[in-house]
N, C-alpha and C positions, 0 to 999 in steps of 0.2 A: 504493500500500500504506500508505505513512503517513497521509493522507489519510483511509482505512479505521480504522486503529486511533486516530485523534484523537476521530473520530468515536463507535468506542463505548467509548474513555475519558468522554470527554463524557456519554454516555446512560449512561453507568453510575453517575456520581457526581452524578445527578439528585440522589437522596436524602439527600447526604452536606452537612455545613456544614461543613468544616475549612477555616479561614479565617483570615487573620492581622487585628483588630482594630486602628482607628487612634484612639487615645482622644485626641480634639481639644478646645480649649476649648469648642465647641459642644455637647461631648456630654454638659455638666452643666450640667442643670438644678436651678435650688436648691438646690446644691451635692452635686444626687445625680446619680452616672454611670449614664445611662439606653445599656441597650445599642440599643434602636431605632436611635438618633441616632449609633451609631459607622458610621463609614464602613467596611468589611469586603471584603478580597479574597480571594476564596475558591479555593481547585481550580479550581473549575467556570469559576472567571472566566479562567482561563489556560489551561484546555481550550476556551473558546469564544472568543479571540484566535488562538488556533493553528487552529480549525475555520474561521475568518474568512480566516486568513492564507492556508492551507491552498488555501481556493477564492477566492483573492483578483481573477479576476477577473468572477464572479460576485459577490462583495461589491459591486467598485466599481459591476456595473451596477444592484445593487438602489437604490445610493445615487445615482448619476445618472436613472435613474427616478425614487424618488422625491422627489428636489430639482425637479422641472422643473415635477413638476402641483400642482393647485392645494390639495392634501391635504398636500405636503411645505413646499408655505409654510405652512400655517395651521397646523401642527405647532412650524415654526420659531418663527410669533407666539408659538403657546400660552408654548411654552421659556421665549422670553424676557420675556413677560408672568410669568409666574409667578415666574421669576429677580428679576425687578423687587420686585415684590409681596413678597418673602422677600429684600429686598434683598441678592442676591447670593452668601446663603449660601453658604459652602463644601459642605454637608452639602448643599442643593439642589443645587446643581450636579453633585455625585456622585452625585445620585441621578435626575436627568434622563439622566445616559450612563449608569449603569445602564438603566434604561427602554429609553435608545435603542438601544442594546446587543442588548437583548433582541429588539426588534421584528428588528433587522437579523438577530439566528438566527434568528428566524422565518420572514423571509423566503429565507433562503439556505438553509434545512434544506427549505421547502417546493418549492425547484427542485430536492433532490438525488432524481438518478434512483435508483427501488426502495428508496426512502424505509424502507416498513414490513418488509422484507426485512432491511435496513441493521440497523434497530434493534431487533429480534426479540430477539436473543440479548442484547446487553447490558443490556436492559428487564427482560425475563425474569429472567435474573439477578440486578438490582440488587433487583429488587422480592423474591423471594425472599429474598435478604438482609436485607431490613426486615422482612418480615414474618416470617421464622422470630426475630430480633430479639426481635422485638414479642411474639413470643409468648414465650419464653422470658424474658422479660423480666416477663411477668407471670405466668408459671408459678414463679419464684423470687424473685417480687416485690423485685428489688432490679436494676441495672445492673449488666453483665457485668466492665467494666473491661479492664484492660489496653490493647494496640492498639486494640480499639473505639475508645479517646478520639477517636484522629487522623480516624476517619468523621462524628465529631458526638454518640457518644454521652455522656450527662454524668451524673455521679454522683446514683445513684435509691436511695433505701430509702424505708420508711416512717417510718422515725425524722427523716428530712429534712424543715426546713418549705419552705412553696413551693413543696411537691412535690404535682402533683397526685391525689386521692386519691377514690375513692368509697365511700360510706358504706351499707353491706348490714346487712341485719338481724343476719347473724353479725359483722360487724364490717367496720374498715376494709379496704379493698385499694387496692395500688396500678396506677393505670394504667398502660400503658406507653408510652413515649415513642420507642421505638427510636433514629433518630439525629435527630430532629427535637425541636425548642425545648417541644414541646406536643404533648399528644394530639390534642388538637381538628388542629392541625398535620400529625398522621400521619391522621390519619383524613378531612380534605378531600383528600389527597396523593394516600391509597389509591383514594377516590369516581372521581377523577378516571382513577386506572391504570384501572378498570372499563372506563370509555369505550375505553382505547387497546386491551384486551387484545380489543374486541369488533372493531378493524380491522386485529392482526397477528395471524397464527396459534401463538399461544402456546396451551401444553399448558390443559386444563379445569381440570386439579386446582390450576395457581394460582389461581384466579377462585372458587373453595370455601376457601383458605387464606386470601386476600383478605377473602373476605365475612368470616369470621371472624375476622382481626386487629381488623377495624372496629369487632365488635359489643365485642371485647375492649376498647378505647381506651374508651369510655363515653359517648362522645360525642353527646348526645342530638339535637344539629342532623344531624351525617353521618345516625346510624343512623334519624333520622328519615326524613332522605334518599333512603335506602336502602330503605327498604321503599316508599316514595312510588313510585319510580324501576320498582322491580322488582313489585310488584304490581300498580299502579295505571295508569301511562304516561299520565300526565294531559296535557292539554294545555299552551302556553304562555303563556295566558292565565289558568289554573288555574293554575300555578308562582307566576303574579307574582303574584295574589291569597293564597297561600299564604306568599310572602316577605313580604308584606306581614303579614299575622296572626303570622309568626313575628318578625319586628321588631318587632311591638305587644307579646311575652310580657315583655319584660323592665320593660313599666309595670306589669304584674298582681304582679309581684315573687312568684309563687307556688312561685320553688324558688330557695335558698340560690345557686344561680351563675346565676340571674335577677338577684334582689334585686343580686347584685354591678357586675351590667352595669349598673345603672338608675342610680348615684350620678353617670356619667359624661355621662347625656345633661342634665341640664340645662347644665351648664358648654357640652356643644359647641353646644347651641341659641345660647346666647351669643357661642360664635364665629362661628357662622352667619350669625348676627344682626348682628356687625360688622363682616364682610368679605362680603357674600352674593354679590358679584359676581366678586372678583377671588380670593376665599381668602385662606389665611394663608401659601401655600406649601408647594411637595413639602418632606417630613419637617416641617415647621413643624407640627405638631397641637400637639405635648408641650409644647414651650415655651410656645405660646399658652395650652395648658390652665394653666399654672403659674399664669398669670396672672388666669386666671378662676375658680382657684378658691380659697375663704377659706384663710390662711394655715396656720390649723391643721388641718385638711384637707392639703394638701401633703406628700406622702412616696412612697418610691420603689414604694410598693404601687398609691400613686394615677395617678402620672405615667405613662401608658401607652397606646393606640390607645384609641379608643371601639370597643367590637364592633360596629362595623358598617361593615361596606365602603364602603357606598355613601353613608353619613354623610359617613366619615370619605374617602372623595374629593371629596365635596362642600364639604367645611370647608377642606381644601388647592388646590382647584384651582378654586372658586366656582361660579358659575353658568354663569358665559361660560366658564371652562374648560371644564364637562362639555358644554356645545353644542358646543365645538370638538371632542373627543374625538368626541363621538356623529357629527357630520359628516366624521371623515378618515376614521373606520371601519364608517359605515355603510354606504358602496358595495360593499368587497370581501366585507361581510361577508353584505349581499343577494345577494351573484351568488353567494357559496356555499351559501345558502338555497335558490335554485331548483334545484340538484339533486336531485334525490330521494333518492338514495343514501345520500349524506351528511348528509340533514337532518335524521333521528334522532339524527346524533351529538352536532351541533350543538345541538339540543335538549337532549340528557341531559347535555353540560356545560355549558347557560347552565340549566337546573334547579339541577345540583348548586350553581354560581358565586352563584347567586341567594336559594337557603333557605341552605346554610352561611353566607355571606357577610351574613346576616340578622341572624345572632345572632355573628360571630367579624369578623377585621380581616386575616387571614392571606392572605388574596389581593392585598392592598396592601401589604403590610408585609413579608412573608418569601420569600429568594429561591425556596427550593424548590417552594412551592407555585406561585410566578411561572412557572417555567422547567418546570413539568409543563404547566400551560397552554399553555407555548409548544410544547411538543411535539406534545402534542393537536393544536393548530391548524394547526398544522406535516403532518402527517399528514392533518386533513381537506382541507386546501388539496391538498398533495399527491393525496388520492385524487382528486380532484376534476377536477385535469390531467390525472391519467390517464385519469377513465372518459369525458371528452371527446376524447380521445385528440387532444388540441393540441396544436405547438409551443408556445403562448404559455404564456410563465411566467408563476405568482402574484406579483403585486408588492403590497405594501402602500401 
């Protein structure tokens, strides 16, 4: 029974950031306190210790699995290569057992029997909560307050700078953010629920409220997404061609939060450029950028991810990281490819991971989008053992 309610405590505060902040020396950069770089334990992180502990000895076997083969050494190199490289940062090192952390729910969430049964109800639930949020949130265009704070939501008006905002012919409005850092944030978050609400049987009418929160946030990569996803059903070869022209829009600078992404890529070209093999190190982007870009240029507006995922892993983790990555994960992730069942799903989340992740950094950077990921995959693994109807469990 406890085991059950960790559990959809766990899946419920998918959404939620309440977290206590460790402001280390590491987390100022030129003397401004960048939040990326704080180390942060959150709920979530003490509901998936106790979901760990809980089935503790299905943990130890994921972990003695993967220490034996030749994907949990080359994991371990990566680790310590890149610890190396970011010479031992406190802030990398937290952010590698974050990482590991994460794959280790994955793995433990994808052996639990009746997986998408399990998590039906507190899914359902949570996401309801953001989205009626989200809307309310932009039907009285300001933050609700009170209790809210303690789920993540943070003070929103229009009068607030920083706050993000779109610009309509009658004038401004604001986006809503529900209890995540960013719209663009709630709206890869939402993309993503799409995928899960299509393998548990949750009610229709959230998957209409969904689609809607989306279009609400403004976000032109998701909602782009979204219509790509849901009219189109392009191929995977078509996606990546298309991630690719949506990574090209922010040279053409032809819209205001274009032109903003574009002052960011030459400085990372330059990181690129002097670490190409080993990187600069997990969390290491910010500081590096400090460094590469002219003095007065420097400010806490400037100091932040590059939007682009696959950049901005590329600049931390180099070349020989992302081989190593691409080789621990390509095996388990081909054998869930040959199902048929499952490959749609697959699909519609390396789409969505691939155009959002084009123009935004949130899949690298923020837990919540990390641990919906994890869920997803957590669920496709899962259906997967089931429709094979094996004892053998997914291991990563």
């Amino acid at each position: 029974m406890f085991k059950r309610v960790v559990l959809f405590l766990l899946v419920f505060s998918l959404p939620f950031q309440l977290g206590y902040h460790f402001w280390l020396p590491e987390t100022y950069v030129a003397s401004f306190r960048i939040d990326y770089l704080a180390p942060t334990f959150y709920l979530t992180d003490l509901l998936l210790i106790l979901f760990l502990a809980t089935n503790f000895k299905k943990t130890v076997s994921v972990i003695k699995n993967f220490s034996i083969k030749p994907s949990g050494w080359l994991f371990g190199a990566l680790v310590l290569l890149n610890l190396a490289t970011a010479s031992f940062s406190l802030i990398t090192i937290l952010a590698w057992v974050r990482l590991g952390s994460y794959l280790l729910l994955l793995a433990a969430l994808a052996k639990t029997d009746h997986l998408a049964k399990k998590v039906l109800l507190p899914f359902s639930l949570s996401l309801i909560f953001i989205i009626g949020l989200a809307i309310t949130q932009f039907i009285l265009q300001s933050s609700l307050g009170g209790i809210l704070y303690f789920f993540g939501e943070r003070p929103l008006s229009l009068a607030l700078p920083n706050v993000a905002k779109m610009n309509l012919p009658w004038g401004q409005i604001l986006r809503p953010y529900a209890t995540f850092s960013h719209p663009n944030s709630l709206a890869g978050y939402l993309l993503v629920s799409l995928v899960i609400l299509r393998q548990i049987p949750a009610p229709k009418v959230i998957r209409h409220f969904l689609i809607g929160a989306i279009v609400l946030t403004f976000s032109k990569a998701a909602i782009f997404t979204l219509i790509i996803l849901e009219l189109i059903r392009p191929k995977l070869i078509q996606i990546i061609l298309l991630s690719a022209v949506l990574g090209f829009l922010p040279f053409l600078r032809l819209d205001p939060s274009f032109s903003s992404r574009y002052y960011l890529l030459p400085p990372t070209a330059k990181i690129v450029g002097d670490r190409p093999f080993f990187g600069v190190g997990l969390k290491q982007f910010i500081p590096s950028l400090a460094t590469h870009l002219p003095a007065s240029q420097v400010s806490y507006a400037t100091l932040q991810p590059v939007h682009h995922t696959f950049i901005l892993i590329f600049a931390e983790l180099g070349l020989l990281g992302v081989l190593l990555i691409t080789k621990i994960f390509w095996t388990p992730l081909s054998k869930l490819t040959k199902d048929k069942k499952i490959r749609p799903y697959l699909l519609d989340l390396f789409s969505i991971i691939l155009m959002t992740g084009s123009l935004d950094h949130y899949w690298w950077t923020l837990p919540q989008n990390q641990l919906i990921i994890v869920l997803v995959l957590a669920l496709i693994a899962n259906m997967s053992n089931k429709s094979h109807k094996s004892n053998k469990s997914y291991e990563i």
